[in-house]
Structures are given as structure tokens and as C-alpha cells.
C-alpha positions, -999 to +999 in steps of 0.1 A: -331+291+615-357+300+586-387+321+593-408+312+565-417+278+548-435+283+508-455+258+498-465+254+462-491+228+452-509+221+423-538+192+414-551+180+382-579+158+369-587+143+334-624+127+330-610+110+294-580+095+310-597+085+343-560+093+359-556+126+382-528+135+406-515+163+427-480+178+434-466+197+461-427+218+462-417+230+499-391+255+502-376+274+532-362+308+528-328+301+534-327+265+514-320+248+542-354+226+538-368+216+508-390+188+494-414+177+462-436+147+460-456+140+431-486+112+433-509+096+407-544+080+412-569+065+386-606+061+390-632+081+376-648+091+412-623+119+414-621+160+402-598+188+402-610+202+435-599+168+452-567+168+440-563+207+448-570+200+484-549+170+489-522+185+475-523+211+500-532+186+528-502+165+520-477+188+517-486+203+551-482+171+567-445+175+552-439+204+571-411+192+600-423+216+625-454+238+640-433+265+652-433+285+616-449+304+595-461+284+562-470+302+529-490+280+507-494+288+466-521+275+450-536+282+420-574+270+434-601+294+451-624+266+464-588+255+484-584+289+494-619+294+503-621+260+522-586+263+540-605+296+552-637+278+562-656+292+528-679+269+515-656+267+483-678+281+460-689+241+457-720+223+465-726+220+501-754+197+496-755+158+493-758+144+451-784+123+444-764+100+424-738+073+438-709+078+420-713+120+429-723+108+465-690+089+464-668+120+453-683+143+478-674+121+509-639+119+494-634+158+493-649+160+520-628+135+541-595+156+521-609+188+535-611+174+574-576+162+564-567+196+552-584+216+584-561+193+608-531+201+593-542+238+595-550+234+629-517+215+638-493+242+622-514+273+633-494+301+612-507+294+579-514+313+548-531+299+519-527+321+488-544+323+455-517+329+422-529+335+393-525+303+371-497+287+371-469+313+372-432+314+387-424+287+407-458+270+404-454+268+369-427+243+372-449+221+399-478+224+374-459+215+344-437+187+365-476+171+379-486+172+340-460+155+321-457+128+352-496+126+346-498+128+309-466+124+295-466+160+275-466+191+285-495+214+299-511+239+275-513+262+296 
């Protein structure tokens, strides 16, 4: 039986394409469980930070079982700080405008979304790596071409 589950997520947004999406890569120490979805949405009421949490949300609600300990990779601090109940670094208050009022309730509903999967799994470490290196290179670079059809410049 493994002991440890890594997670590696990533989430991108592009205001000129209107098109945004977030990826996720779950591996188990032994390889005896792994998985990778990759998802799309278009629509200018999103960002980067949704996708960031929802990609950590939705891989979490992968995860087959409670009874591990789960290392998740991401290379976003507002996740970090808001899967440790930080304000994110964001703006805690309501916009004024209605596409910005729009956006907020969307992360906002992702980061209730994100705190139940924390509180279902329990052992959970969210950890901030440094842009898009190792293994989170390839999710990054997988999410990118499947967004954008090129490669990241990153």
C-alpha cells in the first residue's frame, strides 16, 4: 500500500483568447495510482487564480481515498495561501462592477469547493514550486499546448 499521493496542478488564463483551463497529474509513490485530466473553459469572467484553485479542487476530489497523506504542487501562492485559510494575497472585498462581481463569486464558490476537499482528505499539504519545474513542467506545458496549441514560454 502507498504512503504518499503527489499532486501536481497547474491553471492558466488568457484575457486575448477568452479560453482558460487547468490541469492536474496524481501520482502514488509506488505507481500503483496514477491519473491526469486536463479541462478547457471559455468566457471572459474567468483568471488565473480560478483556474489555480480548481485545479487543485478537482484533482483532490480524484483522490480514491481519505486515509493518506496527499502532497499537492502548485506553482500559485494565493492557492497556497487560501488552501491554508490566507486571504490569498487577493481582494477580500466585493467589486463594484458586474462582470468582477461575477468572477469573485466563482472563486469564491472554487475555494469552498477546494476547503471541502481539504476537509474530507485531512492529511494535506499544499506546496508552493517555483515555476513550472520537474514534473510540473510537463502538466504546465501539457495544459498549454491543449489550451493554445504551442508551447509555453516559459
Amino acid at each position: 500500500m502507498t504512503n504518499i499521493i503527489k499532486i501536481y496542478t497547474d491553471g492558466s488564463y488568457s484575457p486575448t483568447a477568452q479560453t482558460g483551463g487547468w490541469a492536474y497529474m496524481i501520482n502514488d509513490d509506488e505507481g500503483f495510482y496514477s491519473k491526469c485530466e486536463l479541462r478547457r473553459e471559455s468566457g471572459r469572467q474567468k483568471d488565473p487564480i480560478f483556474f489555480e484553485i480548481k485545479a487543485i479542487a478537482k484533482a483532490l476530489e480524484a483522490v480514491p481515498t481519505t486515509k493518506i497523506k496527499v502532497i499537492v504542487y502548485t506553482d500559485s501562492i494565493q492557492a497556497v495561501n487560501f488552501a491554508h485559510g490566507l486571504d490569498g494575497g487577493g481582494n477580500e472585498k466585493m467589486p463594484d462592477n458586474q462582470w468582477a462581481k461575477e468572477n469573485f463569486e466563482r472563486t469564491v464558490a472554487n475555494i469552498k469547493k477546494l476547503k471541502r476537499q481539504l476537509d474530507r482528505i485531512q492529511n494535506v499539504e499544499v506546496v508552493k514550486t517555483r515555476g513550472h519545474i520537474g514534473l510540473n513542467t510537463k502538466i504546465h506545458n501539457k495544459l498549454y499546448k491543449f489550451l493554445y496549441g504551442k508551447r509555453s514560454k516559459h
